[in-house]
C-alpha positions, 0 to 999 in steps of 0.5 A: 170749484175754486170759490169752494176751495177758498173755503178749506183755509178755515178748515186747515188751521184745525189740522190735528182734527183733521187727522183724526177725522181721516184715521177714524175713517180708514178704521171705520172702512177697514172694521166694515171690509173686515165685518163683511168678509168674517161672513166667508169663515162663518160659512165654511163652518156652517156648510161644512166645506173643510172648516176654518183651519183648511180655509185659512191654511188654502188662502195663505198656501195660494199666496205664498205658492201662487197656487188655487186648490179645489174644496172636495165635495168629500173627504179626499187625500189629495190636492187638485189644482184648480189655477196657477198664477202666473211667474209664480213659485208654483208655476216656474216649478212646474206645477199645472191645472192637470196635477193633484198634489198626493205627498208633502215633505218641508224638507225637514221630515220624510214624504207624508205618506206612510209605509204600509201605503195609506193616504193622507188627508187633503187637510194635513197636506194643506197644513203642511204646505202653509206652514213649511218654512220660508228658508226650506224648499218644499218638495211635493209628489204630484200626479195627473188629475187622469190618474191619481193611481198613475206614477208620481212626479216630484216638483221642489218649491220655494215657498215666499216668505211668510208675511207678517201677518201669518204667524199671528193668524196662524196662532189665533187660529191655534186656539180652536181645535182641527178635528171637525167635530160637531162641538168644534164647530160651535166654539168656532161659530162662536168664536167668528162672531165674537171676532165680528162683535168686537170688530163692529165695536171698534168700528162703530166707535171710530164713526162717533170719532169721525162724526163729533171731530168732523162737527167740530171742524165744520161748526168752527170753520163756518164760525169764522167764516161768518165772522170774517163775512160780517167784519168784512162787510162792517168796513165795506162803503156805504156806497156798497148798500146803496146798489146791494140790497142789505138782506141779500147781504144778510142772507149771505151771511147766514143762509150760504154759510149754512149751505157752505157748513153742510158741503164741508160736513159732507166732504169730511164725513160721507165724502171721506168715509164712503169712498173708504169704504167702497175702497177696502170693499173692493180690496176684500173682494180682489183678495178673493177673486181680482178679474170679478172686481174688476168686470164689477169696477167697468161701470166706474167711468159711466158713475163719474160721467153722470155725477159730472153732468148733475153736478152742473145742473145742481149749481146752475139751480142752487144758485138761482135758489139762493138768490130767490131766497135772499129775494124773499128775506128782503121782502119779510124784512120789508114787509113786516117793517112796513106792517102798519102801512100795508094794513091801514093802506089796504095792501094786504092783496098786494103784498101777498101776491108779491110774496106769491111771486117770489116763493114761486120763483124759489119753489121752481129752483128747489124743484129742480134741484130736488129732480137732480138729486131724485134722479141721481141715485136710481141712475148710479144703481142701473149702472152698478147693476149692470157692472154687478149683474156681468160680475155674478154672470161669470163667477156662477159660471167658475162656480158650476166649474169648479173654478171658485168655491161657493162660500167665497162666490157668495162672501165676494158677492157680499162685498161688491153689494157692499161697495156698491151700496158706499158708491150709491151713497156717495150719488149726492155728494158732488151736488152738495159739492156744487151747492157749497160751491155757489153758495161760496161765490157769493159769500166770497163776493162779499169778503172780495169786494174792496173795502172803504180806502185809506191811503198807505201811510195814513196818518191820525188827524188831530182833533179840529183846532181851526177850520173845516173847508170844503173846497171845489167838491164835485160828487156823484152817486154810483150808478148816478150821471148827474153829480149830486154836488156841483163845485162847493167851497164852503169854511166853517170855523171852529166852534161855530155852527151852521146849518144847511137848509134848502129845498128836497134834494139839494145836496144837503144830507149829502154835503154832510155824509162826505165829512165821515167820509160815508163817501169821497168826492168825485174832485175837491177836497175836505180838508180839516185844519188844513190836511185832506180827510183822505189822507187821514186814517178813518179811525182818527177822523170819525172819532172826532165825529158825532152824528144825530140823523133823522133814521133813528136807529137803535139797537136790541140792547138795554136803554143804558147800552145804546147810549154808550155805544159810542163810549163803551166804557162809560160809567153809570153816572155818566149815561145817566148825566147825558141821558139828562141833558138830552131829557130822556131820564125824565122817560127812562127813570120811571121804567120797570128796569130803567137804564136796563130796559131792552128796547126791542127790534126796531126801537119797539116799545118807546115812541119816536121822540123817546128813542130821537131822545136816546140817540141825541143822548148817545151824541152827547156822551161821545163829546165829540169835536164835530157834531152833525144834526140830520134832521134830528128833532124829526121825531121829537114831539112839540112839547120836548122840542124846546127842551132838546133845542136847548140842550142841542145849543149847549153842547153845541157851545165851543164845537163845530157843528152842522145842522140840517133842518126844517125847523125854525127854532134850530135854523135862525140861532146858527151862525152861519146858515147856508143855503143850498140849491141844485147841489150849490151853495146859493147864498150863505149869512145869519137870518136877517140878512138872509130874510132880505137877500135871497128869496129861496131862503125867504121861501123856505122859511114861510113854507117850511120852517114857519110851517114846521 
């Protein structure tokens, strides 16, 4: 759970929110408890039992004495006790199951019984008994259940004080008429269902409370959740991508968030509402009978067993699920990037198969999460039903004796069902809880793994003034044994140009990927006017850095934004002035929308040389003081070739630059030309020596660079 929990310091910052989620839903649970049991007056009003006022009058009696009075079938002038509780004010009284209550007197007014020997209604003696003052003992005259005609006793209590909320029930009650006339129990049927409207009002309201201000603390975390992701893996090294497949990282990002999002949406609202419920359910019915609520809460332990053990199994397949499908997001990504190498190759078979494997992969983890929470609610209900069926064996049993009335018998029961039904809907949230867990770990692995290093007190490197020296440097790829690069030393001056040519593999684009410091040599040093890059801030160095690479690489944006993306803030006129000298206007300008013009996904809509085009553009605009050229006229057609040769040699004028290349035109005019063979500089010079002095270059330059 801890991968979970990190999730929660983007929830906390929104902590007034949070508050009101958690109010709404204590409202929310209390109104649905209130709503249940207004269910127990509305019955004794319709059933006839003894009416509102002598149902509230019996409840407020038994808290106040610790005394359970018996509902007569009929009309009777007495009050049976049914159940003292124990210490209570009725008990140290002397008050017992075997006596019936016959007078009252609060000790302001004689015994309600009258001279000439008439008894007084249960009713009365009730109403007497709830509302005597709590500064005043009250004395009652009892006799033996045995006898009711035997000789009275009288008992003094000393009643609890009212609580708060007596008066105002008491007052509320005032307003419907005691007599239990037909047209009186109309205006309190109708009243009770008034009071159960407005209840649902106020309930249903704080839901739509608790539901828009629990959104709105998801949708915001994840946001930010994502963004930190995202910027997170923007400053990961380029070493990182090597080893993990981008799409898995994508996925992360996009997929596991989600899965993260709908754990926290569940926390704050079905976690936070249903136990809420089930809570003030269970409260409602210990109000009404406490040793039923708790036979019906024993099968508490055996729910929190089970939803332990399916959690488990739940994050063991999510998991697996969520590699499977970053496996398959790969694969589309592949697929439909490669589309026109799998149809002209024929591999439609193949690939579908490939994709058949994959999905069946997912399939099985989805299966197993689905069989989790299939079998997770129907076994939460045996055990509810189990712990209820106990609890509606005993309470008909004290029904048949007297023990407990009907309507509450019936209204407890409605109360456990309910908090039963919140406890089932609660089944799944621990395994959503255990989804967002894993899904958090592989989010968090990606915000937990280091980032590109830069020394403590980095400092900013000056733009190049002398010399770029590449002294004794040894690298090697992560996950690699060989080294790539094997002890060069290599000084270019300042404002020269070298290019770096040599067979496939020899080190070539690699030499060039250490200068940005897209990677750090095992040993050896690059060192730029002197200073080691790596003590130089990364910001600083790269800014003095252009890059033309043969992966032409664009982004779904207008032609104009591309080229600006090293330059945001350049101007029209200075897009369209680097856009010249690359000789892309002469493409650009007879477009629909010109500079405007979306260039779609993956460059779609311009040819290769149109788009190595741009890109050389974007180099051009952002002027910078070391210029490297990885293959970058690859892509470029015959015809445009010597333009951009060109336009390559002036700005190159007065600036370092490195060219890696095939091509002849761009080799022999270097310079300096190295060549490099089996991570080594072999020999370096201008062409003409070159083509006399060492017979790889004279072999390149027959095969590839004549060819080329």
């Amino acid at each position: 759970m801890k991968a979970f929990r990190r999730v929660f310091k983007y929830v906390w910052p929104q902590w007034p929110r949070v508050i009101v989620v958690l109010i709404s839903a204590m409202v929310v649970a209390s109104m649905l408890s209130l709503s249940f049991m207004t269910v127990i007056p509305l019955l004794k009003v319709m059933m006839g039992e003894e009416g509102l006022h002598g149902w509230v009058d019996r409840k407020i009696s038994a808290h106040r004495y610790g005394v359970t009075f018996r509902v007569p079938d009929k009309i009777a002038h007495y009050l049976e006790v049914t159940d003292v509780k124990r210490g209570s004010v009725a008990e140290k009284a002397g008050l017992g199951k075997h006596h019936r209550i016959i007078g009252i007197s609060d000790g302001s007014n004689d015994f309600l019984v009258k001279d000439d020997g008439d008894k007084v209604p249960s009713t009365k003696l009730l109403e007497v008994l709830a509302a005597a003052p709590g500064k005043n003992a009250v004395t009652v005259q009892i006799v033996p259940v045995s006898n009711e005609d035997g000789a009275d006793t009288e008992l003094t209590l000393s009643p609890e004080p009212k609580p708060f909320y007596v008066n105002r029930l008491q007052r509320l009650m005032s307003l419907l008429p005691r007599e239990q006339t037909g047209k009186n129990k109309r205006r309190a049927i109708i009243f009770i269902i008034v009071a159960m409207a407005v209840v649902t009002v106020i309930r249903c309201s704080a839901k739509f409370f608790q539901e828009y201000t629990a959104q709105k603390v998801v949708q915001t975390g994840v946001n930010h959740l994502r963004e930190d992701a995202f910027g997170h893996a923007m400053d990961l090294p380029i070493g990182f991508f090597a080893n993990e497949r981008p799409s898995d990282t994508v996925s992360r990002i996009v997929r596991d968030t989600t899965v993260v999002g709908r754990a926290i949406r569940t926390m704050l609202g079905k976690a936070l509402r249903e136990p809420l419920n089930a809570l003030f359910l269970v409260a409602g019915a210990m109000w009404l009978n406490w040793q039923l609520a708790l036979i019906f809460l024993c099968g508490a332990p055996f729910v929190l067993w089970l939803v332990v053990v399916f959690g488990k199994k739940m994050k063991r397949a999510t998991k697996k699920s969520l590699m499977a499908a970053s496996q398959m997001l790969g694969k589309l990504q592949e697929t439909m990037a490669a589309l026109k190498v799998v149809k002209v190759y024929n591999r439609h078979e193949y690939e579908r198969e490939n994709f058949k494997r994959i999905n069946s992969r997912l399939l099985r983890q989805l299966l197993k999460i689905s069989k989790v929470d299939a079998a997770t609610m129907p076994t939460m209900e045996v055990f509810g039903m189990i712990a209820g069926s106990a609890a509606l064996i005993v309470g008909a049993h004290w029904v048949t004796r007297g023990q407990m009335d009907g309507s509450e018998f019936l209204g407890l029961l409605i109360l456990l069902g309910a908090a039963a039904d919140s406890v089932r809907k609660t089944s799944d949230i621990w395994n959503r809880v255990q989804e967002a867990n894993a899904a958090s770990e592989r989010v968090f692995s990606v915000i937990d793994t280091p980032v590109e290093f830069e020394v403590p007190g980095a400092v900013e490197l000056p733009p190049l003034k002398n010399r770029v020296e590449f002294r004794d440097v040894v690298f090697t790829y992560p996950g690699s044994s060989s080294p790539v690069l094997k002890g060069i030393n290599l000084t270019v001056s300042a404002g020269h140009n070298v290019a770096i040519v040599g067979p496939n593999g020899s080190g070539k684009t690699t030499l060039a990927n250490l200068m940005p410091r897209f990677y750090d040599p095992d040993s050896g040093q690059v060192l730029i006017d002197g200073k080691d890059i790596r003590d130089a801030t990364l910001r600083s160095l790269r800014s003095q850095m252009g890059m033309v690479t043969q992966d032409v690489v664009t982004f779904n944006d207008t032609i104009a934004a591309n080229i600006a993306y090293g330059k945001p803030g350049a101007t029209r006129q200075e897009i369209i002035a680097a856009a010249k000298r690359s000789f892309a206007h002469e493409f650009i300008s007879p477009l629909p929308d010109g500079y405007d013009s979306e260039i779609g996904e993956q460059g779609a809509g311009l040819s290769g040389g149109q788009l190595q085009r741009i890109i050389i553009a974007r180099a051009i605009l952002n002027d910078p003081a070391i210029l490297i050229f990885d293959e970058a006229m690859s892509q470029v057609d015959a015809d445009s070739e010597a333009k951009i040769h060109k336009a390559i040699e002036e700005i190159m004028q007065d600036r370092t630059s490195f060219i890696i290349a095939h091509r002849f035109s761009t080799v022999i005019t270097a310079d300096v030309i190295v060549v490099m063979d089996d991570g080594q500089i072999i020999a370096q010079g201008q062409h003409e020596e070159l083509i006399r002095t060492c017979p790889l270059y004279q072999s390149l330059y027959e095969t590839q660079l004549v060819k080329a």
